[in-house]
C-alpha positions as a Python dict, from the first residue, in 0.01 Angstrom:
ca = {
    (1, 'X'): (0, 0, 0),
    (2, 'X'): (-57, -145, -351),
    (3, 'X'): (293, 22, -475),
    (4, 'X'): (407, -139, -143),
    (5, 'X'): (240, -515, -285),
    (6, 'X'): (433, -439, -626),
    (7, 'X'): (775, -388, -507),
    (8, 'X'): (722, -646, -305),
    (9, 'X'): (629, -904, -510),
    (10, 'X'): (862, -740, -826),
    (11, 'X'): (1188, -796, -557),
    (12, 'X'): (1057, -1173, -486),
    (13, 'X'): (1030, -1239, -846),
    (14, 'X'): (1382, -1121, -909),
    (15, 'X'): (1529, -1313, -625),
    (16, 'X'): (1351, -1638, -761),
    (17, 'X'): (1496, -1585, -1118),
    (18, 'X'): (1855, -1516, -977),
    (19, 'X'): (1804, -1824, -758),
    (20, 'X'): (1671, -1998, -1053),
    (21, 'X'): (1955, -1900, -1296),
    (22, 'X'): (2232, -1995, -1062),
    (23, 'X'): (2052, -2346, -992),
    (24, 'X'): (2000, -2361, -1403),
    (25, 'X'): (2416, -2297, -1440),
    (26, 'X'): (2486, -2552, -1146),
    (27, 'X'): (2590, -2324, -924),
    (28, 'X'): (2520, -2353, -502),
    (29, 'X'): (2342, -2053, -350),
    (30, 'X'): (2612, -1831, -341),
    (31, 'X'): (2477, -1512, -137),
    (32, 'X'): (2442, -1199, -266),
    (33, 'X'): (2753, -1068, -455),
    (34, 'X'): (2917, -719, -330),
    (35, 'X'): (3164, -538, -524),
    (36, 'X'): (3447, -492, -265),
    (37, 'X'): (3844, -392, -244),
    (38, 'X'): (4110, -629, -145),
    (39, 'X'): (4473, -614, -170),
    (40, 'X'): (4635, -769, -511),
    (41, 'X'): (4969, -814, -583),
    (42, 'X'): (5185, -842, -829),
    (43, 'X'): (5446, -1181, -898),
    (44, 'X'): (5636, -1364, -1242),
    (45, 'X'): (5534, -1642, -1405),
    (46, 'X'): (5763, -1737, -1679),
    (47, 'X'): (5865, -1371, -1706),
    (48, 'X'): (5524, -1264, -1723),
    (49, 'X'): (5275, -1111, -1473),
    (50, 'X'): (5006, -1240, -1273),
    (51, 'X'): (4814, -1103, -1018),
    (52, 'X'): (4733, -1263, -707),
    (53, 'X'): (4558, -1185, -376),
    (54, 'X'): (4675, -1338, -31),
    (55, 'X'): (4385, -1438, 236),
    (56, 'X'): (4533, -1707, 498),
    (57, 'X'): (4843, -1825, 626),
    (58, 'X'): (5001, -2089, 848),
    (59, 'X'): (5223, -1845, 1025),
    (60, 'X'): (5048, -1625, 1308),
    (61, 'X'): (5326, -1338, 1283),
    (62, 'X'): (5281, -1321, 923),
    (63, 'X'): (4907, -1299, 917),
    (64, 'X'): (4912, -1015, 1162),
    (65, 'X'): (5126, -831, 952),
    (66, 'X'): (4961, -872, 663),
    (67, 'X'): (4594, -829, 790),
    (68, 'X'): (4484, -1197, 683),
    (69, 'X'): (4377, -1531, 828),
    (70, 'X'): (4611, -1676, 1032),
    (71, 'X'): (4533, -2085, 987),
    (72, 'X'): (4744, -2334, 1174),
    (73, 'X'): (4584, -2628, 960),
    (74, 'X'): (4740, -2511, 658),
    (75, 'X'): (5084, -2581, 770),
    (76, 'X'): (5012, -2908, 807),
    (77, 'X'): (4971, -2942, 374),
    (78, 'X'): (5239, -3138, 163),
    (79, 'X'): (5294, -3094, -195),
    (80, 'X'): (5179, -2734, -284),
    (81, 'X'): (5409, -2554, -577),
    (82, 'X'): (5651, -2277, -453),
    (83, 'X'): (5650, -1931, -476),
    (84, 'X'): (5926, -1781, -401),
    (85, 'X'): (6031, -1450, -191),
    (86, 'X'): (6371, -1244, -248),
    (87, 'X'): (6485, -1184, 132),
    (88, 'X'): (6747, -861, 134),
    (89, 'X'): (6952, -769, -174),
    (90, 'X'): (6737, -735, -492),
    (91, 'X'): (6707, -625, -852),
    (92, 'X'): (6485, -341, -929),
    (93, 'X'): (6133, -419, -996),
    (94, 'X'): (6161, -797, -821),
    (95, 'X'): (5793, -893, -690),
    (96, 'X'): (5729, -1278, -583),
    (97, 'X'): (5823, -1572, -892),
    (98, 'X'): (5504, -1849, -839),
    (99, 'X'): (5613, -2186, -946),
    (100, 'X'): (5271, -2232, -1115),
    (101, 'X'): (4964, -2065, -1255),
    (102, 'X'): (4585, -2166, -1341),
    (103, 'X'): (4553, -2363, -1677),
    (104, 'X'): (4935, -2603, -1528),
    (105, 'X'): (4864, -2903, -1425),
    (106, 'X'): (5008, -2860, -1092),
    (107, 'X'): (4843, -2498, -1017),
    (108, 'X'): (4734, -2452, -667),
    (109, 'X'): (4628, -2141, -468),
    (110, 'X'): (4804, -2289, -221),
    (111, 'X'): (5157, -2214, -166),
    (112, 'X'): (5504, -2342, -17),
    (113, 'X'): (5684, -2023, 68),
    (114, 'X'): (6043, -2013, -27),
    (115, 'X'): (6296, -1816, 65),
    (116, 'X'): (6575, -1659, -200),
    (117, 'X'): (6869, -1492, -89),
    (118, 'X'): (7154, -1358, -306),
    (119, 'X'): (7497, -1522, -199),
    (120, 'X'): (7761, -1251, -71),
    (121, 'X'): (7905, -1078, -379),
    (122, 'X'): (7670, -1225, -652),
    (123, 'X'): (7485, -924, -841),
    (124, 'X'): (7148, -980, -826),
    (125, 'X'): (6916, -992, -1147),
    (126, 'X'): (6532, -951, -1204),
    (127, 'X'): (6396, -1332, -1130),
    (128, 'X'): (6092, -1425, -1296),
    (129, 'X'): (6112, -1793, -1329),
    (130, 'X'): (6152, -2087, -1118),
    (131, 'X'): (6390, -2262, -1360),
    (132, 'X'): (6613, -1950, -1347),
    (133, 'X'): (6580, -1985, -987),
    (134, 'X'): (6682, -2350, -955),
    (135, 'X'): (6969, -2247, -1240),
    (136, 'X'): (7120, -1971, -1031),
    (137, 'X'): (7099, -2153, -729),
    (138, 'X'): (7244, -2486, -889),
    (139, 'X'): (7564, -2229, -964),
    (140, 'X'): (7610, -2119, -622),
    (141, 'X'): (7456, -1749, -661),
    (142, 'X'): (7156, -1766, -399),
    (143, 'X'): (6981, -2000, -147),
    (144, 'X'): (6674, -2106, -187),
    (145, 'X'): (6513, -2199, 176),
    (146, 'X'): (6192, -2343, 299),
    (147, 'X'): (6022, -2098, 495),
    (148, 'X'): (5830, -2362, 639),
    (149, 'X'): (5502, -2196, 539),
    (150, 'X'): (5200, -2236, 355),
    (151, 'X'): (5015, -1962, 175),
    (152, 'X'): (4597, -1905, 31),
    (153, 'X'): (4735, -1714, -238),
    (154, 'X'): (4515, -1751, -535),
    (155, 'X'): (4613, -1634, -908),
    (156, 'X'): (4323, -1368, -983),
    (157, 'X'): (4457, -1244, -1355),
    (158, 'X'): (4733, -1434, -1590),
    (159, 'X'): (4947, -1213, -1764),
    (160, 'X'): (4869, -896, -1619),
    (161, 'X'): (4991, -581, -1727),
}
C-alpha cells in the first residue's frame, strides 16, 4: 500500500513538472507525446531535398487513395504556393518540386497542386525547381495545370539526404 502511495504520488509529481515546464516554455497542454510512424516523402526544393508528410486533402478520391483526411473546406483556400506533380513521362529519380519551404516568406503547409506534363516529343529532365518549371514551360516543353486541389502537406526536414 505505501509503495502503492509512492508511485502514486512520484507519477503526480512528474505530471505537474511536465505540465509546469510546458506552461513555463508557453506552450498549451499538448497531451501526452507518442512516438509513432507516418508516411514521409520525398520532393525538390531548389535542387535540394526536403521531406514532407501529407495528412488532408480537398479531393475525396485522392484521400482514399492515399489513406488521409479527405477535407472539402480546404478547397475552398486561395493563395497557397504550388507544388508540383509530374503526370506520365518522367526523368529518373523525379519526386514532387514544392514552390516553397519553412524559413521563405511565403512557406505554407498548405498546397496548390499542380499538374506537369511533358509535351509530346520533349525529353524529359530531373525537375527540382519551380523556376525551371516556369522556364521549360515558358519554351513550350510541358504544361503546367491546376489540379484544382489543395494539399496539408507540411515540410518535416529541409535538405534531407
Amino acid at each position: 500500500m505505501r509503495t502503492t502511495i509512492l508511485v502514486a504520488l512520484a507519477g503526480l509529481a512528474l505530471a505537474a513538472t511536465a505540465g509546469i515546464a510546458s506552461a513555463a516554455a508557453g506552450l498549451p497542454n499538448l497531451g501526452p507525446a507518442a512516438k509513432g510512424t507516418e508516411l514521409v516523402y520525398k520532393g525538390y526544393y531548389d535542387h535540394h531535398v526536403d521531406t514532407y508528410a501529407i495528412t488532408d486533402v480537398s479531393d475525396a478520391a485522392q484521400a482514399k487513395a492515399m489513406h488521409v483526411n479527405y477535407s472539402a473546406e480546404l478547397k475552398g483556400v486561395k493563395g497557397v504556393p504550388l507544388q508540383y506533380f509530374v503526370k506520365g513521362r518522367a526523368a529518373a529519380g523525379q519526386t514532387t518540386v514544392f514552390g516553397s519551404e519553412p524559413g521563405e516568406s511565403d512557406y505554407n503547409p498548405l498546397w496548390e497542386e499542380t499538374w506537369v506534363t511533358w509535351k509530346p516529343g520533349v525529353t524529359p529532365v530531373l525537375l527540382g525547381q519551380d523556376d525551371q518549371i516556369d522556364a521549360l514551360a515558358k519554351a513550350g516543353k510541358l504544361t503546367v495545370t491546376d489540379a484544382h486541389i489543395v494539399l496539408n502537406a507540411p515540410i518535416l526536414t529541409v535538405g534531407a539526404k
